[in-house]
Every structure is written in C-alpha cells, then in structure tokens.
N, C-alpha and C positions, 0 to 999 in steps of 0.2 A: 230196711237198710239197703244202699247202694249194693248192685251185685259184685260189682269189681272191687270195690273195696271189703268189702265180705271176702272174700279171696284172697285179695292179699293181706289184709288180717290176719286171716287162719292157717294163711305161709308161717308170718313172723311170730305168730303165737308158737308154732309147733317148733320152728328152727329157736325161738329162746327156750323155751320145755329142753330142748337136749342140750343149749348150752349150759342150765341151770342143772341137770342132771350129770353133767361131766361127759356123757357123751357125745356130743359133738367140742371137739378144743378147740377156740382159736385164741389168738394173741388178745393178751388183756386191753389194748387200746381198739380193739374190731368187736369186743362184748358186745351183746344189743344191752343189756342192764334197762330192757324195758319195763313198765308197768304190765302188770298182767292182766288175763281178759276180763276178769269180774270189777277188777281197776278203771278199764275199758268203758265198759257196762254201765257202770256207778255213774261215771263222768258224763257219759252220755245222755243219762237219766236228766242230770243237774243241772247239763246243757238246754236240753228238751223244755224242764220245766221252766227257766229262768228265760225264755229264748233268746240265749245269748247270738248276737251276731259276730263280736268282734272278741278276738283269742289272740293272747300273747305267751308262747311257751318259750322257757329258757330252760335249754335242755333238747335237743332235738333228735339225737341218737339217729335212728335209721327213720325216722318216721312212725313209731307204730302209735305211740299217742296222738302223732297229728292226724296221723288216717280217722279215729273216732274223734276228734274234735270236727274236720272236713266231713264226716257222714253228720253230726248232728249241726252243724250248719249250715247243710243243704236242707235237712229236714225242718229246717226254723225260718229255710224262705229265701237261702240264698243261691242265683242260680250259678251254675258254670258258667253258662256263656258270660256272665258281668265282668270278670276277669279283676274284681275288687280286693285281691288280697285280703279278706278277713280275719285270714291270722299268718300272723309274724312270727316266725320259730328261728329261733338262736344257737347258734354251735359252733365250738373254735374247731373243732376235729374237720377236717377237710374230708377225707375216706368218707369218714360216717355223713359228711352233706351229702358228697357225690350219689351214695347208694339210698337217701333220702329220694333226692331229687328225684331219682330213678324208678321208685317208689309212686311217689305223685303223679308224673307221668304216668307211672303203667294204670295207676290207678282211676287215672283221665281225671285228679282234683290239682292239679299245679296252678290250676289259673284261679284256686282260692289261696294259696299261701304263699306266702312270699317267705322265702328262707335266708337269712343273712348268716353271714359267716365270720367271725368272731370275737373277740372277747365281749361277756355279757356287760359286764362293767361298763366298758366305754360306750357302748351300744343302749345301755338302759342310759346312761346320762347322756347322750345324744338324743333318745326319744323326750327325756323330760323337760332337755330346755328348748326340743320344740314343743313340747305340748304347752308348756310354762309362757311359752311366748307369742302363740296363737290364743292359747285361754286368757291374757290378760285386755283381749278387745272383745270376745267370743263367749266369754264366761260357757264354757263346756263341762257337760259334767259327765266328766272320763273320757279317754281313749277306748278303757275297753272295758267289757262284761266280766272275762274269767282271764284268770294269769294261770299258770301253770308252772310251779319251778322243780326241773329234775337234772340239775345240773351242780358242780361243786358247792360244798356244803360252807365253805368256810366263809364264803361271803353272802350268805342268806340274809343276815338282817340289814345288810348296805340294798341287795336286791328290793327287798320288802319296803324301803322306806323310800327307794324310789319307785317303784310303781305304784304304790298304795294312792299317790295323789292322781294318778293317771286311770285309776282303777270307778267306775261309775257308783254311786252312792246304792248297796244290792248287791254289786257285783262282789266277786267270787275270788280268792286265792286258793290255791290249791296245791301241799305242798309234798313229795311224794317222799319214801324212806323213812316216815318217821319213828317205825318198830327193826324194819330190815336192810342192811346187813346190821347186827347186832352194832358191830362197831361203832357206828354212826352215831349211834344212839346219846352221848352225851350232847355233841353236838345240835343235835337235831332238840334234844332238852331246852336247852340255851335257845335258841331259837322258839320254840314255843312259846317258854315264860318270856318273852320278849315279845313278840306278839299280842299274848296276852294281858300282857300289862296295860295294852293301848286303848285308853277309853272311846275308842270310835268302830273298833271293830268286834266281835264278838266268833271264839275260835274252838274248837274240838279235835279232838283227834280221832276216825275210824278207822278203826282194824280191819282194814281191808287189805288184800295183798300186801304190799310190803308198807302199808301203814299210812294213810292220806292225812294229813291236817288240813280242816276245810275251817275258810276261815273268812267271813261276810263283815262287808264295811257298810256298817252302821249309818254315818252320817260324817260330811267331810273332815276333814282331818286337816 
C-alpha cells in the first residue's frame, strides 16, 4: 500500500474509533460515520481482484473510503501523474468536502478523484443522460467498475436504477449500513429485496462492519 495513504488511514480510522466510542464529541453533521478498516480491506480486496479502474462513490464523508478505493487503483495501474479522475465522489456537506479535499492532497491522490459537491440526485441524472447520450453512437459498456453508496438511505432505489445502466456488465455495487445503525435496518430491507428482485443482477449481504450488500450485474439491464 501507498505510504501516505497508510497514514492517513490509520489517522481517520483511530479519530472515528473515539468518535464511535463517545470519546471524542463532535457535532452530528462533522461525524466521519465512516466504513471501518476491515470494510476498507474487503473493498480493496474486490477492487484488486476485479481490476477495477473506474469508482463512483455517493457518500464521500471525509474521504476515508476514497483513500482505499485511490490505493487500490493505483495498484491496478493507475498512475498519479495521468491526473484522470478515476473516481468521482459525491457529497452535499460542504465542511465534510473541504476536509476530504484536504485529505487527498495530503495524501498526494487528488489528481485521481475528482470530488463534486452536491445533491446526488441531480448529479446521478446528470451523469446518466450523459452517459445515455454518448452510449447511444458509442455503444459503451459502463462508465464504471464499482459504485459505492454511503449516503441518505431514503433515496437508494432512485440511486440504484440510475447507475445500474452506467455500471459495466461484472461490475460491482456496494452498498454500506445494511446491519448498522440498527435503525436503518427496515430501510436498507426494502432496498435489498428491491435489488434483488432484478433479474440481471445477482446480490448478498456480508456481515462486515456495519454490513456491505455486494451486489454484481449479471448482464445488461
């Protein structure tokens, strides 16, 4: 792994450890409510094996998930210097971009992701009716490898139906909270058998940290 990013990893891992522990407080909209490192790990595994190059996360918090999605797509061949945004991360929180970006930089990966700022809504049907309108002379198959959604729960299956066609035939959803916070839990229900229902994708849920649904598109849709 990246050294610098090993680093500041093992920052944001220990500073969410004491927010999740109650000892360090801060204000509920400054939470990191990131994936945790074996969450981390996993992804990066999934990343590695599938060699994904191209990552669309909605959700971007502080960056700790896009740090291991930027370590494993440099390890799959993508350099720094190309300055090709390979992945795109999504967030209305302005604070939380700021101390992303800040992130990236120190991390010396800024010039692989490009971070926009927000609503995912508007921002995913922006990306589809350009993908929709380039792929109709182009016949593309996807924009991207992996998606990644760790962002409001309430619009996951609008989320899902519009990337799913932007998503390569292989490629990957990945969808995070689906055991933790307990609360969630109907919600994130409803979303699964939704999912599941879709005869082109094929989906599970691992008990990992606060609970992945990984869930591979079969054949287009």
């Amino acid at each position: 792994m990246d050294e610098k990013i090993v680093r500041l990893l093992n920052r944001l891992a220990e500073q969410s450890k004491r927010e999740r522990s109650g000892e360090l407080i801060v204000h509920p909209e400054d939470e990191m409510l990131a994936i945790t490192p074996d969450t981390g790990r996993f992804f990066k595994i999934i990343l590695n094996a599938m060699h994904a190059k191209r990552i669309l996360e909605i959700g971007t918090s502080v960056g700790y998930s896009t740090l291991w999605f930027a370590d494993a797509v440099i390890q799959n061949g993508i350099s720094k210097a190309e300055g090709s945004n390979p992945i795109i991360t999504i967030d209305i929180n302005h604070s939380k971009i700021e101390k992303a970006t800040k992130n990236f930089h120190d991390a010396e990966v800024n010039t692989l992701i490009k971070v926009v700022e927000g609503s995912a809504m508007n921002i995913l049907q922006e990306l589809s009716n350009n993908f929709h309108r380039e792929n109709d002379t182009k016949k593309i198959d996807g924009l991207f490898d992996f998606v990644f959604f760790d962002a409001d729960k309430e619009n996951l299956r609008d989320y899902f139906d519009l990337v799913i066609p932007m998503l390569r035939v292989g490629g990957i959803v990945a969808t995070d909270n689906m055991l933790y916070p307990e609360d969630y839990r109907p919600q994130m229900l409803n979303y699964a058998n939704y999912v599941r229902s879709k005869p082109y994708v094929q989906s599970i849920m691992v008990p990992i940290g606060n609970g992945e649904e990984i869930t591979i598109k079969l054949a287009p849709n």
